[in-house]
C-alpha positions in Angstrom: 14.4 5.6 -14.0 10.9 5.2 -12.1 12.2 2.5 -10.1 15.3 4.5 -8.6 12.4 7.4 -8.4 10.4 4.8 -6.1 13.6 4.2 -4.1 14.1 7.3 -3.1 10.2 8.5 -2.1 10.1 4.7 -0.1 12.7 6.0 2.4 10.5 9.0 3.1 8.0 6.4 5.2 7.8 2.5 3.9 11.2 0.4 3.1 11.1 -1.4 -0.3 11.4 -4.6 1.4 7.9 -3.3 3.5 6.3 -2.9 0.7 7.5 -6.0 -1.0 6.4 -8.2 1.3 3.4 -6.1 1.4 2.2 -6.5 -2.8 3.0 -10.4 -2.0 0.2 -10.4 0.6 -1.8 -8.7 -1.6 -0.7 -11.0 -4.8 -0.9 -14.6 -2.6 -4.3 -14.0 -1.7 -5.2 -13.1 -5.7 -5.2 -9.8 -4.6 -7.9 -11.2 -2.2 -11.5 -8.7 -2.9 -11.2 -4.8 -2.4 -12.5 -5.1 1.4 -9.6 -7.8 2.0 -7.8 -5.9 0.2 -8.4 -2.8 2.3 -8.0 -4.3 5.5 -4.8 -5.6 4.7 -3.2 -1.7 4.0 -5.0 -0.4 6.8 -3.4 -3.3 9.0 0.3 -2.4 7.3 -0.3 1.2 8.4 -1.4 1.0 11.3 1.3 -1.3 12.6 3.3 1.4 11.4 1.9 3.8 13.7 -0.8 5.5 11.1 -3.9 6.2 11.1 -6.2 5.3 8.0 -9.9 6.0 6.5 -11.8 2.9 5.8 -13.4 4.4 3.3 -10.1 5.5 1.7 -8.5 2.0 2.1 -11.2 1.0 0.0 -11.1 3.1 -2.5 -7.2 2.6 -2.5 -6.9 -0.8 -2.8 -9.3 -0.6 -6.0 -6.7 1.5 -7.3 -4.1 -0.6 -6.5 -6.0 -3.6 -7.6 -6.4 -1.8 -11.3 -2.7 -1.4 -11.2 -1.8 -5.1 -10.6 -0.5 -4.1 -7.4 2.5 -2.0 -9.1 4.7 -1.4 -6.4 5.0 2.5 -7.3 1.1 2.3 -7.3 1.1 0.8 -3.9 4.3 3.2 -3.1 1.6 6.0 -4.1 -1.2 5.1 -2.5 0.6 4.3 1.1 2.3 7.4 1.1 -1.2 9.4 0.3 -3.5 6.7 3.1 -1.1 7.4 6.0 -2.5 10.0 8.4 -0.2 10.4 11.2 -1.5 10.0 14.6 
């Protein structure tokens, strides 16, 4: 039931193939360190036309780290990062 839940919320702003590819940057690198980490979501966004904290990159991609990169995690923490510009 989550999954279909996470379907629906990803059309709002971030395909599910986005954020696929996405959690297998994250995963190739071992999920690189938290600063990588960060850098790499506030890249995603920002190609997307968002604005993002550094500071709250970082602190997201610790959450998203403690969550094995969970895609509804990174769903989540996307959605909540992306400060329109």
């Amino acid at each position: 039931m989550l999954g279909n839940r996470v379907n629906e919320t990803l059309n709002e702003r971030f395909t599910a193939t986005e954020l696929a590819t996405l959690r297998s940057d994250l995963l190739q690198g071992g999920m690189l360190d938290s600063y990588e980490a960060a850098q790499l979501l506030q890249i995603f966004l920002m190609g997307r036309g968002y604005g993002v904290s550094p500071k709250a990159a970082l602190d997201a991609a610790g959450r998203v780290e403690m969550a094995g990169c969970a895609l509804p995690v990174l769903q989540h923490e996307l959605e909540n990062l992306a400060m329109v510009m």
